[in-house]
C-alpha positions as CSV (number, residue, x, y, z in Angstrom):
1,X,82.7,125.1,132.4
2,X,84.2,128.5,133.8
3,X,82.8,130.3,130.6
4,X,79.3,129.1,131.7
5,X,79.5,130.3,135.1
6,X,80.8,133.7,134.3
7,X,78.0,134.1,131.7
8,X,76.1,132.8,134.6
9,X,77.2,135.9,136.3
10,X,77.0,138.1,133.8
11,X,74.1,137.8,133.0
12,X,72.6,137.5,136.3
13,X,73.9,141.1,137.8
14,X,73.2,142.6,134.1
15,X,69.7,141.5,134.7
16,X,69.5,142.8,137.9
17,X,71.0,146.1,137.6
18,X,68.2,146.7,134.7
19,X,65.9,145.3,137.2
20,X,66.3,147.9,139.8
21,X,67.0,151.0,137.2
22,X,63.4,149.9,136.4
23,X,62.1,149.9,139.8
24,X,63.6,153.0,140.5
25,X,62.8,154.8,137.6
26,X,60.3,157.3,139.0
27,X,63.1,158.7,141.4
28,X,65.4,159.0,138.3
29,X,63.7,160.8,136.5
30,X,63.2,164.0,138.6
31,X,65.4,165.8,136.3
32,X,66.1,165.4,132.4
33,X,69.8,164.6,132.9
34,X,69.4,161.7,135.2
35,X,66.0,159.9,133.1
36,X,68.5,159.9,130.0
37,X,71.5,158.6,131.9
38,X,69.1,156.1,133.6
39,X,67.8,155.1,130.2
40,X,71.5,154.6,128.5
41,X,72.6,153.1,131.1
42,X,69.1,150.1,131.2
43,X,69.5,149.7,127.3
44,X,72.9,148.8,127.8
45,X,72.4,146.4,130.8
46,X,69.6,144.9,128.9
47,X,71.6,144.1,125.5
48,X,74.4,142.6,127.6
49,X,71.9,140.9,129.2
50,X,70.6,139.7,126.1
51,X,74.2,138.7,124.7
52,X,75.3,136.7,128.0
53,X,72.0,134.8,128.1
54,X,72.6,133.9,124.2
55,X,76.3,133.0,124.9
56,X,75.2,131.3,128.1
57,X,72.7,129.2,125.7
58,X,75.0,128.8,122.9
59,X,77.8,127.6,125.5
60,X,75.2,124.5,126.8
61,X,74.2,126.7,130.1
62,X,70.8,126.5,131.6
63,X,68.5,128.8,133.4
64,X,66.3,126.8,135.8
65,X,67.2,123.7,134.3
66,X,66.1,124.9,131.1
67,X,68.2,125.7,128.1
68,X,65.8,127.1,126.0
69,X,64.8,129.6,128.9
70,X,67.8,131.8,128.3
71,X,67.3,132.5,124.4
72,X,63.4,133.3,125.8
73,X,64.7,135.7,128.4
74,X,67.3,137.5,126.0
75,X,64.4,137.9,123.7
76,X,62.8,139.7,126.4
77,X,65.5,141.6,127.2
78,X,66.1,143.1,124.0
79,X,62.4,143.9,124.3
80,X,63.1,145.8,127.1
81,X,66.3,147.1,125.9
82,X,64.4,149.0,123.1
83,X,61.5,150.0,125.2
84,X,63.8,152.0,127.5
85,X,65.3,154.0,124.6
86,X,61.4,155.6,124.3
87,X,60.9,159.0,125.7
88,X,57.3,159.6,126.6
89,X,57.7,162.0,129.8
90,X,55.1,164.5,129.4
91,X,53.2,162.6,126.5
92,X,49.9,161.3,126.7
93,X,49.7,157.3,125.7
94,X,47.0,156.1,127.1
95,X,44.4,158.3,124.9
96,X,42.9,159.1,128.5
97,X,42.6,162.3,130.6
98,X,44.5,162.5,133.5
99,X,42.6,162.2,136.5
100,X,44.6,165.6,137.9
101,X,43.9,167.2,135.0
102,X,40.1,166.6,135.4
103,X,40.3,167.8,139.0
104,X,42.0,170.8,137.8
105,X,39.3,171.6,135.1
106,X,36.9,171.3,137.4
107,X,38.0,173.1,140.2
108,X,39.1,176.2,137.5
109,X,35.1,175.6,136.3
110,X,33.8,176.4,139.8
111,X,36.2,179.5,140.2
């Protein structure tokens, strides 16, 4: 029963921690150095996320009195996990223009 609990744990603050890097990612970003290290350090939380829910499952834990929650949300983590290792600062994804940039064409239009 300990080995549940510490997954438990493990999982829990792993999830968390990638939880706020995500939150905060705006902030962290402000210089190339810090987005990267931010990154690293989400993909990493996120696979030990992933392997501490699948242990926790594996082990006959339970998330919300479910046990097939945890495979689900290791699933998603890895999802995440490999979504943070994408670069797109300064790329366009959307296929849209910016609203700035619009207001910047226009205003160089009227000069």
């Amino acid at each position: 029963m300990e080995l549940v609990g510490a997954l438990e744990t493990l999982s829990t603050v792993t999830c968390a921690g990638a939880l706020v890097i995500w939150m905060s990612i705006g902030t962290l970003s402000r210089s190339e150095r810090s987005e990267e290290f931010a990154q690293r350090l989400m993909v990493l939380f996120c696979f030990v996320a992933a392997g501490s829910l699948f242990g926790l499952h594996y082990a006959g834990g339970a998330i919300f009195g479910s046990r097939n929650l945890a495979r689900v949300m290791a699933v998603v983590c890895i999802a995440v996990g490999l979504s943070a290792t994408l670069n797109i600062k300064g790329k366009e994804v959307q296929g849209e223009p910016n609203p700035h940039a619009i207001r910047r064409a226009r205003l160089a239009e009227e000069e």
